[in-house]
C-alpha positions in Angstrom: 70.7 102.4 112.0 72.3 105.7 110.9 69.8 107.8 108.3 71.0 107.9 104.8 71.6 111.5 104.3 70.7 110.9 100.0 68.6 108.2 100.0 70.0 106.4 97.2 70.8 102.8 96.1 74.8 102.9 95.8 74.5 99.7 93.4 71.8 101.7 91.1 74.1 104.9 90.8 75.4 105.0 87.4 73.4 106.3 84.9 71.9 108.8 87.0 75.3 109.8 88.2 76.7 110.3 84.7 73.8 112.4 83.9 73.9 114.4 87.0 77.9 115.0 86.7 78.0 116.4 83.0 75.1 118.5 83.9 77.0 120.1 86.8 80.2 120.4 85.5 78.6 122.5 82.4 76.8 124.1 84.7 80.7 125.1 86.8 82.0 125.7 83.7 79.7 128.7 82.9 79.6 129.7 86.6 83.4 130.5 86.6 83.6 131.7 83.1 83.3 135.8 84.3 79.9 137.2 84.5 76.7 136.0 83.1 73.1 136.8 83.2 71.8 138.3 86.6 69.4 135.4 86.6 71.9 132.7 86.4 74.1 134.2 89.0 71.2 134.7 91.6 70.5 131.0 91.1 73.8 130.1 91.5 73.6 131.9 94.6 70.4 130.4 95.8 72.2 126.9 95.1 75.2 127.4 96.9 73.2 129.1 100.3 71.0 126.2 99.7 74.1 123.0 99.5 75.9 125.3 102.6 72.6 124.8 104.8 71.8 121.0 104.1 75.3 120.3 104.8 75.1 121.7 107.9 71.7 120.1 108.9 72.4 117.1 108.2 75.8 117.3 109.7 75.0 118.6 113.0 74.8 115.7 115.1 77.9 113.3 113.7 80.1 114.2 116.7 83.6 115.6 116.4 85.2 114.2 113.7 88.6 113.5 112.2 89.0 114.0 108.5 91.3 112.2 106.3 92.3 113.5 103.1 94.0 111.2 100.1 93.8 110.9 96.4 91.2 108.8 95.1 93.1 106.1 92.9 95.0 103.6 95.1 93.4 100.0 95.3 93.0 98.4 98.6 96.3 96.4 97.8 98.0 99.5 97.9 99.9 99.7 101.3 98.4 104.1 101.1 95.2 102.0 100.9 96.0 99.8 104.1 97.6 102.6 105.8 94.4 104.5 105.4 92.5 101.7 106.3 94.6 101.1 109.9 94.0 104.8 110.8 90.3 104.8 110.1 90.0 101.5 112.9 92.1 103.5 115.5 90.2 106.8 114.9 87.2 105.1 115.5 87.8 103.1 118.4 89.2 106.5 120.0 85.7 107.7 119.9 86.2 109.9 116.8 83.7 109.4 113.9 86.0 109.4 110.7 84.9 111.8 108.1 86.3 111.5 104.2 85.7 113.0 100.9 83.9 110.2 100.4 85.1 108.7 97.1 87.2 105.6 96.1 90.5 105.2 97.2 92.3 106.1 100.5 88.8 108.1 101.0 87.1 104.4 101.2 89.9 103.0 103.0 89.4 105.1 106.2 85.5 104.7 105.7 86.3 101.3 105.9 88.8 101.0 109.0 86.2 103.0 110.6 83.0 100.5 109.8 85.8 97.4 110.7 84.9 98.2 114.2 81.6 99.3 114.0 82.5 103.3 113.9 80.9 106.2 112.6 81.8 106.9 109.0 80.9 109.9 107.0 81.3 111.0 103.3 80.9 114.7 102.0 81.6 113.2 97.9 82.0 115.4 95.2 79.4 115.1 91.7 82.4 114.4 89.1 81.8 113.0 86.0 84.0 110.5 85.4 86.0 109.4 88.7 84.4 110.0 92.1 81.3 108.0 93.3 80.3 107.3 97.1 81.9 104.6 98.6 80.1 101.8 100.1 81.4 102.2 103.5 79.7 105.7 104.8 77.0 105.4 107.4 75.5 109.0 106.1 76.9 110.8 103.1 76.3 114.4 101.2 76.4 115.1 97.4 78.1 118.4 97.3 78.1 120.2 93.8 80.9 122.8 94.8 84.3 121.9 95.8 84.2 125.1 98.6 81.2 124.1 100.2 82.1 120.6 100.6 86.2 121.8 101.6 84.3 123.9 104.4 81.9 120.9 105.6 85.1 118.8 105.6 87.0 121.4 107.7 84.1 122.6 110.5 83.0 119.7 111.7 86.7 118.2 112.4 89.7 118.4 115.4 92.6 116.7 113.6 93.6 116.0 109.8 95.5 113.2 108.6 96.7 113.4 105.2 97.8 111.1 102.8 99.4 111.0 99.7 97.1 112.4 97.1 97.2 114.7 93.6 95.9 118.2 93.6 92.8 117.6 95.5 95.0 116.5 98.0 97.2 119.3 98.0 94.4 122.0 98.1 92.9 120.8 101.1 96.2 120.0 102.7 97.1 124.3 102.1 93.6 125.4 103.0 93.8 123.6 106.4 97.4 125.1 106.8 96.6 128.8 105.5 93.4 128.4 107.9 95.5 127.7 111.0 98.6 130.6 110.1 95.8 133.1 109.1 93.8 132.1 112.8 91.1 131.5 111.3 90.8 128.2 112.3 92.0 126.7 115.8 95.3 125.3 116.4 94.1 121.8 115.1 96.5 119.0 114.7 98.0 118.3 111.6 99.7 114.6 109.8 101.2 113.1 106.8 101.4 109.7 106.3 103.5 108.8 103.7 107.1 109.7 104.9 108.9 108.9 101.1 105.9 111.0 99.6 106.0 113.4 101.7 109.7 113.9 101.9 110.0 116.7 99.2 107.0 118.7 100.5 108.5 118.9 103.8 112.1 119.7 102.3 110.2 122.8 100.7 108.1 123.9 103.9 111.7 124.0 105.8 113.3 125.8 102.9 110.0 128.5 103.4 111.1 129.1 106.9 114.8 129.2 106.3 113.1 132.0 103.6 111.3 133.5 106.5 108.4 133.2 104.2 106.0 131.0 106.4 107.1 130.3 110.6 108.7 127.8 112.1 105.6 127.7 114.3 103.6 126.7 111.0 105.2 123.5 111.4 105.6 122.7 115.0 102.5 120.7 114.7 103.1 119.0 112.3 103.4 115.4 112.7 104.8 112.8 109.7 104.7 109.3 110.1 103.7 106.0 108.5 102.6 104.3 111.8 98.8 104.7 111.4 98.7 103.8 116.2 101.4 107.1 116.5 99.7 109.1 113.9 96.6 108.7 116.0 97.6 109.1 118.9 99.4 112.1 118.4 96.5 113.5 117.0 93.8 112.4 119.2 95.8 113.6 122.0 96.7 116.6 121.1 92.5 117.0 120.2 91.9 116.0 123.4 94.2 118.5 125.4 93.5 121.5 123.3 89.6 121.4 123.1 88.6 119.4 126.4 86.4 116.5 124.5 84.9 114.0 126.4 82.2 111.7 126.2 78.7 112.9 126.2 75.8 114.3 123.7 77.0 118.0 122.2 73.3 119.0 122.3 70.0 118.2 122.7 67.8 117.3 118.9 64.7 119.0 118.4 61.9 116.5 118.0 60.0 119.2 116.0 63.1 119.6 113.1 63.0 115.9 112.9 66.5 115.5 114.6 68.3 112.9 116.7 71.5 111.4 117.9 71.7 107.6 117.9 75.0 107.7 119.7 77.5 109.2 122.5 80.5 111.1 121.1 83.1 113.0 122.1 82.0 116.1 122.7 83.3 119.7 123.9 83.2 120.0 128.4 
């Protein structure tokens, strides 16, 4: 059984959670509000070097993932929902473990494709205080106080992004991922939308940028857009596959002594 990376009662979450969300977001507030007192700042420091190491602990060993990005508020009638839902099943019987923000919505929905067929599902949640809890259908999942530390857990650990339609949130990661790849500071991963109608204007303004010569037209080369969950995963996975030689097999060994191990094969680098 996968270890609970917070090991908390999801059904038992809501008082504590309201408590802990205003507390953080007064705390964010004063953080970003110029400078303060050395003391807080040095805190603040400690904190975030302190979120940015037990992310990476605990994520070490979930296997090369696939991140899926969406906007938290669409029910699983909504056909984003079962969209996001389809692509989390496919990404997980490709051998992928499916990684999320791990809140409601199409978040849940690709959690939830992914634990359909018994996958590996991981959620790196935000502490809000009024919308985003964990989802029910993470195997492991991290409490992350600060959007940039969980944005960069989301990004390390993944080959391919599949985006879908979303608000701000949304769009930020979607531009950090992009800027990432033009800037080289992050490999040629693959990149989708799904959501070809809510998309539509975005990509109208991404080709007007290159007839503007303000971004390539190799920014968007791999780019894929469709709202066939089995080619949007394909093309990823494939591309994944070709570009950084994954195959079956452990990445590393755990150390006994930090308390580590891998309860399952995954793809892995050759």
């Amino acid at each position: 059984m996968a270890d609970r990376v917070i090991e908390t009662d999801l059904h038992k979450l809501s008082g504590e959670w309201q408590r802990k969300a205003g507390e953080t977001a007064l705390e964010a507030k004063k953080f970003l509000q110029g400078p303060q007192r050395r003391r807080f700042e040095f805190w603040q420091a400690v904190k975030i070097f302190r979120e940015t190491i037990y992310g990476f602990r605990k994520l070490h060993f979930v296997g090369p993932c696939v991140t899926v990005f969406g906007s938290a508020r669409f029910d699983e009638q909504h056909r984003y929902y079962q969209m996001a839902r389809q692509a989390g099943r496919y990404l997980a019987e490709s051998g992928f473990t499916v990684m999320t923000g791990g809140g409601p919505g199409i978040m849940e929905a690709a959690n939830r494709g992914a634990k359909d067929v018994q996958g590996r599902s991981i959620g790196c949640n935000i502490v809000l205080p009024h919308e985003q809890k964990p989802n029910p259908y993470v195997d492991s999942w991290i409490d992350f106080e600060y959007f940039f530390v969980r944005k960069l857990m989301l990004v390390k650990y993944s080959y391919a992004f599949i985006v879908l339609p979303g608000g701000f949130g949304t769009l930020d990661e979607l531009f950090e991922v992009a800027t990432l790849i033009q800037t080289g500071k992050l490999e040629q991963f693959p990149v989708a939308l799904m959501g070809v109608d809510y998309w539509k204007p975005l990509v109208d303004q991404l080709r007007l940028m290159v007839n503007e010569k303000t971004i390539n037209s190799e920014d968007l080369d791999q780019l894929i857009v469709s709202d066939d969950p089995g080619e949007v995963v394909s093309g990823v996975t494939d591309l994944a596959m070709k570009r950084f030689g994954l195959t079956y097999g452990p990445e590393c060994e755990p150390k006994w002594w930090l308390g580590e191990r891998v309860g399952r094969w995954f793809r892995s680098r050759k």
